[in-house]
C-alpha positions as CSV (number, residue, x, y, z in Angstrom):
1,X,18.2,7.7,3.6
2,X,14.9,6.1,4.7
3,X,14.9,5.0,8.3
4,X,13.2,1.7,8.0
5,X,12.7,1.8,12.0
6,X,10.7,4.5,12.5
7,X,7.0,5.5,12.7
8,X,4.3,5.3,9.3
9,X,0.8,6.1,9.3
10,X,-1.2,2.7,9.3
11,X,-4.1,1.4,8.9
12,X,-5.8,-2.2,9.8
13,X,-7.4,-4.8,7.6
14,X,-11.0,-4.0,9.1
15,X,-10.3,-0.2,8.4
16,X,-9.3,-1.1,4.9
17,X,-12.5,-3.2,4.4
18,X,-14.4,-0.7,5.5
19,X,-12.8,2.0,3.7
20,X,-13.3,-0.3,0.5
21,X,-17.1,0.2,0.9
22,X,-17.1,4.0,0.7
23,X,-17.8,6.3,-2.2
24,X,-14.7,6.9,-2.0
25,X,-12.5,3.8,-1.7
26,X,-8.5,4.9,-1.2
27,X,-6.1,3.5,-4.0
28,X,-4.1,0.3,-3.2
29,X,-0.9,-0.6,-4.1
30,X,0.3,-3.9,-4.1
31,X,4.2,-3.3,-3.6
32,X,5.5,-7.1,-4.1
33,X,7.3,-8.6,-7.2
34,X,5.4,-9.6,-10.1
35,X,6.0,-14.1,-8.8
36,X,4.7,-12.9,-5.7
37,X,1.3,-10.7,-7.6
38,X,0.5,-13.3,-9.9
39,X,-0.2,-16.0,-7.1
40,X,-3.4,-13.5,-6.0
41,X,-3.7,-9.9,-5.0
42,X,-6.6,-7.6,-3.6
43,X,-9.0,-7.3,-6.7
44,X,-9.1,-3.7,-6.4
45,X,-5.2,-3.5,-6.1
46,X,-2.4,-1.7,-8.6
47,X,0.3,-3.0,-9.0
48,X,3.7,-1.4,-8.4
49,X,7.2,-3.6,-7.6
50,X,8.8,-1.6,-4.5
51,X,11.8,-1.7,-6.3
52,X,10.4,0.7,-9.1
53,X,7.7,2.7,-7.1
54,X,9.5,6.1,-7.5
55,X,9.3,6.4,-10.6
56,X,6.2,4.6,-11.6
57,X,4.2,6.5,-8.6
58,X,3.2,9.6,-10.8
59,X,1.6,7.5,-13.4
60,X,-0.1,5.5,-11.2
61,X,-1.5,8.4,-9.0
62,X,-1.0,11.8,-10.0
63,X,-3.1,13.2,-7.6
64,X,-0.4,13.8,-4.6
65,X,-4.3,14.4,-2.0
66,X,-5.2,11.0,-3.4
67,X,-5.8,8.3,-0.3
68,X,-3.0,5.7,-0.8
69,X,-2.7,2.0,1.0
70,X,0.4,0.3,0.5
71,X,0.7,-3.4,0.7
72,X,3.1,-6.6,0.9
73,X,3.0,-10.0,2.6
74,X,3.2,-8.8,5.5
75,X,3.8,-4.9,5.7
76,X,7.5,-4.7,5.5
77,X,8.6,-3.9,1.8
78,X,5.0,-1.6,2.5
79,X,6.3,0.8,5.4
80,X,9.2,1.5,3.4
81,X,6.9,2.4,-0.1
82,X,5.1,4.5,3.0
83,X,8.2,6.3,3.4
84,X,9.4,7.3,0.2
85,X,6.1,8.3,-1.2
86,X,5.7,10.8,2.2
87,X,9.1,11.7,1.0
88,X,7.8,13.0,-3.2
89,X,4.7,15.3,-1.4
90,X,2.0,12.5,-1.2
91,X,-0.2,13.2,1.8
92,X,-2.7,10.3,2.6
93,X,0.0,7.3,2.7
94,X,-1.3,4.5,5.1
95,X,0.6,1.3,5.4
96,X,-1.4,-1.7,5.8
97,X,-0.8,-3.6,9.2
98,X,0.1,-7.5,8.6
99,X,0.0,-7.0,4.9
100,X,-2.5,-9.4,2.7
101,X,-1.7,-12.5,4.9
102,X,-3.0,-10.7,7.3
103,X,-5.7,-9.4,5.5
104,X,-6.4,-12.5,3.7
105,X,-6.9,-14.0,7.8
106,X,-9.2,-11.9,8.8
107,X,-11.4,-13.0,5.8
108,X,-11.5,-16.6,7.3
């Protein structure tokens, strides 16, 4: 069972930006329902319904070493998708803090 309380690895919107500009950017994955993806995502984003993440992850990203950042609204649905995806063997599994609203701020 997945302890929706505790402690994920994190990262913050400026991190993320800046993480976007690298060589090599990390793979996001936008975690909401399909209503709440079609009203605007990240443009670099994948998406991937929390709901179905287990067994969609594989084809999305193989690579278990491959730098992951989960997203939501507002980092919720996220820190579980954190969670389970530490759980399968992936190793670079950040959560983003405040999710896109609060990404989508810091852009204003």
């Amino acid at each position: 069972m997945i302890n929706p309380f505790s402690a994920v690895p994190t990262i913050t919107c400026k991190e993320l930006k800046e993480a976007q500009k690298t060589e090599t950017p990390p793979i996001i994955i936008d975690v909401r329902e399909l209503d709440e993806w079609n009203t605007g995502h990240l443009d670099s984003a994948v998406h991937a319904p929390l709901m179905s993440i287990k067994k969609e992850i594989e084809h999305v990203v193989p690579d278990k070493n491959k730098e992951i950042v989960l997203c939501c609204a507002s980092g919720g649905r996220s820190r579980a998708a954190v969670k389970m995806l530490l759980q399968l063997g992936y190793k670079h599994v950040k959560n983003l803090q405040g999710g896109l609203c609060a990404y989508q701020q810091m852009g204003k």
